[in-house]
N, C-alpha and C positions, 0 to 999 in steps of 0.2 A: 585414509592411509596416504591419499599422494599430498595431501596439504601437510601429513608430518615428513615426508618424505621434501616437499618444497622447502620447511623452515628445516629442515637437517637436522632433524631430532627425533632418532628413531625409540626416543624416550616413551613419547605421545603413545605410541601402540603397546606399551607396557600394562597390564591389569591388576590391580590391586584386587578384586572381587573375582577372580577365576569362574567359579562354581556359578557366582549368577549372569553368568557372558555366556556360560556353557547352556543354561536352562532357557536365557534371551533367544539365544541361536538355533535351540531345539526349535522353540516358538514360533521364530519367524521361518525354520525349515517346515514345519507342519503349515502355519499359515499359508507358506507362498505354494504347496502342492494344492491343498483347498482353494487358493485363488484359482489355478490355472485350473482346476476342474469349476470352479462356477462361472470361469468366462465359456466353458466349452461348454454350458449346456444353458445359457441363460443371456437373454440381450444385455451388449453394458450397459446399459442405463437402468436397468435392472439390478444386475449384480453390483455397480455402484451405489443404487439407494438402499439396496442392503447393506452393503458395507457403511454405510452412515450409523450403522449399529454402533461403531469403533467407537464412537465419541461417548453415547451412554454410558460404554463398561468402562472407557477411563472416567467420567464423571462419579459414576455410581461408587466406585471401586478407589479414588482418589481418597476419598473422605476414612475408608475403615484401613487402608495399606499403606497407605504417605502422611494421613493425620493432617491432612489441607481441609480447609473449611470449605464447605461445598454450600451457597446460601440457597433458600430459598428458591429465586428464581431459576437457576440452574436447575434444582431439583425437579420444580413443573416443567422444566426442558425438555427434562428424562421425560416423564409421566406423557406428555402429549409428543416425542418423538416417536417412543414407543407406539404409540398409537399410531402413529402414520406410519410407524414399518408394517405396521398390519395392512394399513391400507395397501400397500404395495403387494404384503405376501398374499393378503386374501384367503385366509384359509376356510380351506373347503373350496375353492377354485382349482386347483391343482397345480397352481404355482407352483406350493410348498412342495417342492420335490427334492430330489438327492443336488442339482446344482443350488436352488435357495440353503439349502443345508448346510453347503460348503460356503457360501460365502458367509456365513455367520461363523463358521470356524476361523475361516479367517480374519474376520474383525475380531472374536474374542481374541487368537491371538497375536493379532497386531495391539490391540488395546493393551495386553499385558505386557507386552518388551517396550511398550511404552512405558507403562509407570514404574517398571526395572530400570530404564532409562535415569526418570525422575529421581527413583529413589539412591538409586549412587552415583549421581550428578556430580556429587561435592568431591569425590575423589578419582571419580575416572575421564581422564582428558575424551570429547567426542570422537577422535582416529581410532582409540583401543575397542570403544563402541561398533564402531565401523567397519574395523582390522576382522576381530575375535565373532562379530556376527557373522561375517562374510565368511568367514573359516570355518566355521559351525555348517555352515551348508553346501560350501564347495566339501568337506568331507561327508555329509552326507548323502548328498545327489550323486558322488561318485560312488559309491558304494551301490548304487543302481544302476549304472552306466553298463552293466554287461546284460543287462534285461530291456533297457529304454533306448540304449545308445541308436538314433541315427545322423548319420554325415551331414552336415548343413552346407548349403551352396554358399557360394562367397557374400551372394545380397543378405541371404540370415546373418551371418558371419558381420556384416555392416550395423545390422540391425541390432542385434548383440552387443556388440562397445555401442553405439548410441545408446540402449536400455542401460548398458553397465554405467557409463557417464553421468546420463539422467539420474540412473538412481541413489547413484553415490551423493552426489552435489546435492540433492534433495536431501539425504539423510541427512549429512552436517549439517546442513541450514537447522533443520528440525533438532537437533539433539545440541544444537545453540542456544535454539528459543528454549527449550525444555529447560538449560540451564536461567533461564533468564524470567523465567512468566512458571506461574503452575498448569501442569499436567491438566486440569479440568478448563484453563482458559486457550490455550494454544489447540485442542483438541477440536472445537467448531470450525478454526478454519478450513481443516477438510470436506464442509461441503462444498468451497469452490471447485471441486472436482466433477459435480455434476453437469457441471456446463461444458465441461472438456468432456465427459464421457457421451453426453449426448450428441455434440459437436461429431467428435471420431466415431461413434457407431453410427450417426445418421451417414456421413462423408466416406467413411471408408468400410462398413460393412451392409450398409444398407437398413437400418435398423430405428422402427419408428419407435419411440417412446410409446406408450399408452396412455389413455388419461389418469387410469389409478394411480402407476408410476410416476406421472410428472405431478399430481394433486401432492403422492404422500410426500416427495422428495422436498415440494415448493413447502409442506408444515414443519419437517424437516428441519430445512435449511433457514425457516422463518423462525422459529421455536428457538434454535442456537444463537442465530446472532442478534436476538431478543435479551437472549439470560448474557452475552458479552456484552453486549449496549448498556445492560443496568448494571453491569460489575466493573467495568469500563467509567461508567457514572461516576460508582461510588467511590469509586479512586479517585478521579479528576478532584470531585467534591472535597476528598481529604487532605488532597492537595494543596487546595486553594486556600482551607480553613488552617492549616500546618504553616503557610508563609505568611497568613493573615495573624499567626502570634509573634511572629519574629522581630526583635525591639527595631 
């Protein structure tokens, strides 16, 4: 919103798809309530390598809703990430509880208003993205404000515009890429997130990783940018061989 608001073209926040900004918004309204209950019951370095879930369901789910080719190597991505989120859940340890539960809600639905992203890229400038998500949840958070509401001291109140800032600036970047790369290749990059979650819950909440957590997160994070590296390959390779025919 404020980068259409900088170029003066309050055009940008206009939606051509209504209906699917409205269903994006629900998504990310229910996603982001499931995040703040799996950081309240679960270490982040935890509830991050669960949330590494996100990238399977846009990978999985690329291929049968956007009709993007999903090869091979991608594919065993899936099959051995999923494996290490077990490592993590453990089940039958008693991990799997009501906060692992939520942060799997919330990577399915961050993964979906992702590939709603992708799939009307072609016609929605990323502010209307940005505008109509952020609307979808300021009206539905207030709608609970007379059951949840408490006063925030001026330092939350700091901390609030830095979170709103951050999160804005991150979206447009991301729903750039999306217009730029497919939905299943932009979607690995977010395991460099476990290095910042483990970073701020060791520094600022006190919070040791475990070894199953840093084993499944490191197959994880190995698994992903394995299947970009060979699709990354494959591209360069076509590349080369594309200007290798030019008279």
């Amino acid at each position: 919103m404020a980068s259409a608001l900088l170029r003066r073209d309050p055009r940008a926040l206009a939606s051509r798809a209504r209906r699917l900004q409205l269903v994006r918004g629900l998504l990310m309204l229910l996603g982001g309530v499931a995040a703040f209950a799996g950081y309240a019951f679960l270490p982040l370095a935890d509830a991050y390598a669960i949330g590494f879930t996100q990238p399977l369901i846009v990978t999985a789910l690329a291929w049968s809703l956007l009709g993007e080719r999903v090869g091979a190597s991608r594919w065993a991505a899936v099959v051995v990430s999923f494996l290490a989120v077990l490592i993590v859940l453990r089940p039958g340890s008693g991990v799997l509880g009501p906060g692992a539960l939520a942060a799997l809600v919330n990577a399915a639905c961050n993964g979906l208003a992702i590939l709603l992203i992708r799939r009307a890229h072609a016609h929605e400038p990323a502010e209307a993205f940005a505008f109509w998500g952020n609307a979808v949840i300021a009206a539905g958070t207030a709608l609970a404000l007379p059951w949840f509401w408490v006063t925030p001291t001026w330092s939350e109140l700091g901390l609030f515009l830095a979170a709103g800032l951050l999160g804005s600036t991150s979206f447009l970047v991301l729903a750039h890429a999306l217009k730029l790369a497919p939905a299943a290749t932009i979607a690995p990059f977010q395991y460099t997130q476990m290095t910042y979650a483990i970073l701020v819950g060791l520094l600022v909440f006190g919070d040791v990783p475990d070894p199953a957590t840093l084993v499944g997160a490191a197959v994880i994070i190995a698994s992903g940018l394995f299947a970009l590296r060979l699709e990354t390959r494959g591209r360069a390779a076509l590349t080369v061989e594309a200007v290798a025919r030019l008279p």
